[in-house]
C-alpha positions as CSV (number, residue, x, y, z in Angstrom):
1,X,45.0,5.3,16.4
2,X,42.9,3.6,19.0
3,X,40.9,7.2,19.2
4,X,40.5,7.0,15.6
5,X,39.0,4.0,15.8
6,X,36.5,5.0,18.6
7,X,35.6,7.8,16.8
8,X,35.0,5.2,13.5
9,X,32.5,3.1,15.4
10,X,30.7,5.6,17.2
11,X,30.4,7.2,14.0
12,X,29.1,4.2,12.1
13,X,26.8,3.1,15.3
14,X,25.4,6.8,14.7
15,X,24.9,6.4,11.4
16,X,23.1,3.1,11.4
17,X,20.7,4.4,14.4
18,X,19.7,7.9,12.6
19,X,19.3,5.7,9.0
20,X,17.0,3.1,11.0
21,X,15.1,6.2,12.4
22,X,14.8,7.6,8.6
23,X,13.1,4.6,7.2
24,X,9.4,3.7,7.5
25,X,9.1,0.4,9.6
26,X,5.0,-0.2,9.7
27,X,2.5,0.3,6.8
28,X,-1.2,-0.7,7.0
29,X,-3.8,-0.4,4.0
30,X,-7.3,1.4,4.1
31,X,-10.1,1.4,2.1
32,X,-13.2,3.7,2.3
33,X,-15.9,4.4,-0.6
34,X,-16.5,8.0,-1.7
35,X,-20.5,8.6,-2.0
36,X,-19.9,11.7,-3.8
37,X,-17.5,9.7,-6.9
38,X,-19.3,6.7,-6.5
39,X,-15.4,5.7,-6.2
40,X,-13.8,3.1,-3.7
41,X,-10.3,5.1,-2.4
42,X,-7.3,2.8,-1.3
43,X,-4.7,4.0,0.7
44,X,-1.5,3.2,3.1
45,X,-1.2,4.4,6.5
46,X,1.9,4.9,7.9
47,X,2.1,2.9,11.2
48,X,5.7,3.7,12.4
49,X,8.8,5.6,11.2
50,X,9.0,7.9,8.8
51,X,10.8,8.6,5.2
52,X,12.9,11.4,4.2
53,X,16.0,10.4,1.8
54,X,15.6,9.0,-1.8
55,X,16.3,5.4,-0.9
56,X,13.8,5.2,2.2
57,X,10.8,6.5,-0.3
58,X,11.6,4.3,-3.5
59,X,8.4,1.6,-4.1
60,X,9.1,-1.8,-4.1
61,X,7.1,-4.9,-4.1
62,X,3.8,-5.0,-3.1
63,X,0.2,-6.6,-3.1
64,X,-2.9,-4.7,-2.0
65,X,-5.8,-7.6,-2.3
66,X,-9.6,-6.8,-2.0
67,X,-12.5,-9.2,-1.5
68,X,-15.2,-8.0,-3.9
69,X,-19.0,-9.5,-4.1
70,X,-18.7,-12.5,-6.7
71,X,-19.8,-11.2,-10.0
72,X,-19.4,-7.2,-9.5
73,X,-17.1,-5.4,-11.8
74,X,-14.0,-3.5,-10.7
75,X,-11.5,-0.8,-12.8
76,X,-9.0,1.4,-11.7
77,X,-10.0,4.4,-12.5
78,X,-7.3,6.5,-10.9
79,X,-3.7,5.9,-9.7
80,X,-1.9,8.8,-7.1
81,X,1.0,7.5,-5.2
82,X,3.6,6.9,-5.7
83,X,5.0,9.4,-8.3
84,X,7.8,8.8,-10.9
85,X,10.8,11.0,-11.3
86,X,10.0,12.2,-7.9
87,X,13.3,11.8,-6.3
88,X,13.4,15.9,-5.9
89,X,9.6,16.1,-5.4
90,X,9.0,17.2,-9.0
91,X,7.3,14.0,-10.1
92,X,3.8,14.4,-11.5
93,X,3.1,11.2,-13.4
94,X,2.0,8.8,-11.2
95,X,3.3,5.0,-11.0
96,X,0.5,2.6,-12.6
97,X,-1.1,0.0,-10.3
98,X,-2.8,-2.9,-11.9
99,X,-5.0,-6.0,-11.1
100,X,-1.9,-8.7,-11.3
101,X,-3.9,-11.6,-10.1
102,X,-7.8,-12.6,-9.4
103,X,-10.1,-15.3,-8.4
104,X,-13.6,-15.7,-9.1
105,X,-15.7,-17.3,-6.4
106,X,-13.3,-20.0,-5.0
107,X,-15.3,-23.2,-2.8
108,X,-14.0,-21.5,0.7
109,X,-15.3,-18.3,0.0
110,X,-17.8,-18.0,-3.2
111,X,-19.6,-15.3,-2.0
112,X,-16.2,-13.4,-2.9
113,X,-14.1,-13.1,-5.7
114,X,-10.5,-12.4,-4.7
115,X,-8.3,-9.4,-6.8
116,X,-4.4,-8.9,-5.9
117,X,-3.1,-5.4,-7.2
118,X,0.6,-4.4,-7.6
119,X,2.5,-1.2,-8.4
120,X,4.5,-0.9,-11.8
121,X,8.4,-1.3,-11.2
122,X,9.8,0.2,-13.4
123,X,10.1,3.2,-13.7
124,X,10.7,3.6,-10.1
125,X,7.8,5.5,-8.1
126,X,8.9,7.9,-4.9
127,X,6.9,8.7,-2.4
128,X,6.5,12.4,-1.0
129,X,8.3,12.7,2.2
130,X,6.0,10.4,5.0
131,X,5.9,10.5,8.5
132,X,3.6,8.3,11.3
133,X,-0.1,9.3,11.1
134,X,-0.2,9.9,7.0
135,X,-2.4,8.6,5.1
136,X,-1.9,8.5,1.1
137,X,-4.3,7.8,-1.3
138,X,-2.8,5.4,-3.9
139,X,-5.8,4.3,-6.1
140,X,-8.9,4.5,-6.9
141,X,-11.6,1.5,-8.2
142,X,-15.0,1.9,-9.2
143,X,-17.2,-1.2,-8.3
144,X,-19.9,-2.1,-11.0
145,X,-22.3,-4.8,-11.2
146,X,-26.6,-5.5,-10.6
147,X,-27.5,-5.4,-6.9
148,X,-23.5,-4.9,-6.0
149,X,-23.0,-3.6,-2.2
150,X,-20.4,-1.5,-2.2
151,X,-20.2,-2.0,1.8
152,X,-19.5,-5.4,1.4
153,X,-16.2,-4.5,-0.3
154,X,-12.9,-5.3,1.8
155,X,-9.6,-5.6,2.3
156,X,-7.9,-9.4,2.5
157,X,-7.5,-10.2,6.2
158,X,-4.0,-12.2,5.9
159,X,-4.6,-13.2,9.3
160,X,-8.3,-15.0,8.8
161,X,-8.7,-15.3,5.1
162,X,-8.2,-18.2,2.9
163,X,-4.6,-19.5,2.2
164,X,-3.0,-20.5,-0.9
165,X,-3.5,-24.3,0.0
166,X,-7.6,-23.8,0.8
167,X,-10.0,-25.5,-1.0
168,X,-10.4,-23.7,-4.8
169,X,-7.6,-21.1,-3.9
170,X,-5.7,-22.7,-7.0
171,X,-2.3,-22.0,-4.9
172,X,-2.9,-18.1,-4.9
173,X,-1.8,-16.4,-2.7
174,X,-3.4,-13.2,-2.0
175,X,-1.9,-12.0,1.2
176,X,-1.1,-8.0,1.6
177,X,2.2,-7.0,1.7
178,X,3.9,-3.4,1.0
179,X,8.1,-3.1,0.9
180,X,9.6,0.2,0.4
181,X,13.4,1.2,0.3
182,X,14.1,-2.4,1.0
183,X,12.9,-5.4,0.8
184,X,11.8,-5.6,4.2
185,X,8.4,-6.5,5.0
186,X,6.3,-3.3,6.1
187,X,2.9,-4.4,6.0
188,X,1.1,-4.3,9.6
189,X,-2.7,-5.0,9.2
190,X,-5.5,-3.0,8.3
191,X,-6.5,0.6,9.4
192,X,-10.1,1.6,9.8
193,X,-10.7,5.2,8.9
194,X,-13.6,8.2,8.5
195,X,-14.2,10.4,5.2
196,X,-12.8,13.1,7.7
197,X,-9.7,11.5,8.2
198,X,-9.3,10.7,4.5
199,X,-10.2,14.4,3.4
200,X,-6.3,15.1,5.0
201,X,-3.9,12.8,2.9
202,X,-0.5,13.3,2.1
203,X,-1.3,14.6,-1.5
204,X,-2.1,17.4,0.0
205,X,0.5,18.2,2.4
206,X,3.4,20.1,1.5
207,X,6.7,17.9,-0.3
């Protein structure tokens, strides 16, 4: 019996170590504007772990916030990543992101007005299979408005950019975040990255 038991742990200790190894633990967002689309193309970066089973690829919650010149238009144009029905890597319709929250000019930062965008829910979106070093193109904006410099575009800096509780912020909160499989927070910072390195995302990798 005591064997038995032995066995049980070591089995459950296995387990728990090999599904912790499965999961992705660190995600970090990037941004970089295509000349050629006139297109600004947001992605996620896969820090640490990886992603294999259904459960470790499913989207949940997230924000992906950008700092746009005051007064510029912005659209998405495009949505990628993640797919839905694409538990068995057949998925083809994409899940919809959308701008969920915005703030035009606020007093701590007018030259900027701040946009939050989220993932749809429901249905739920899967990921291809992901490992440390992709990069997947999620969305893409196009950036309109008189005099508007595109280079001047960029991602909220949770770290040195206004808080809910700043003057004019209105209590919003526009903090990046990314969960996936879980409700664990993935979200690491921001990754810098070279049309060269975005030319090789996981869309075109094989499933």
């Amino acid at each position: 019996m005591k064997y038995l038991v032995k066995i049980f742990i070591f089995s459950s200790l296995l387990f728990g170590a090999l599904n912790v190894q499965a999961q992705v633990t660190g995600v970090q967002y990037a941004i970089l504007y295509n000349s050629e689309t006139q297109l600004l193309n947001c992605y996620i970066y896969i820090d640490e772990g990886k992603a294999n089973g259904i459960r470790d690829r499913v989207q949940f919650n997230a924000q992906y916030s950008l700092l746009i010149p005051t007064g510029a238009q912005i659209n998405i144009e495009s949505s990628f990543m993640p797919l839905i029905d694409n538990q068995k890597f057949l998925g083809i319709k994409p899940v919809q992101w959308n701008i969920s929250s915005s703030l035009i000019s606020p007093e701590v930062i007018p030259e900027f007005d701040l946009y939050g965008l989220t993932p749809t829910l429901a249905p739920a979106g899967f990921y291809n299979n992901l490992e440390k070093g992709d990069l997947v193109k999620i969305f893409s904006i196009s950036i309109e408005g008189d005099g508007v410099d595109v280079n001047q575009v960029r991602l909220f800096d949770n770290d040195l950019d206004p808080h809910s509780h700043d003057k004019g912020m209105k209590n919003g909160d526009f903090s990046n975040g990314f969960t996936m499989g879980g409700y664990h927070q993935l979200y690491t910072g921001i990754k810098i990255i070279n049309q060269e390195e975005a030319n090789y995302t996981s869309l075109d990798k094989e499933k």
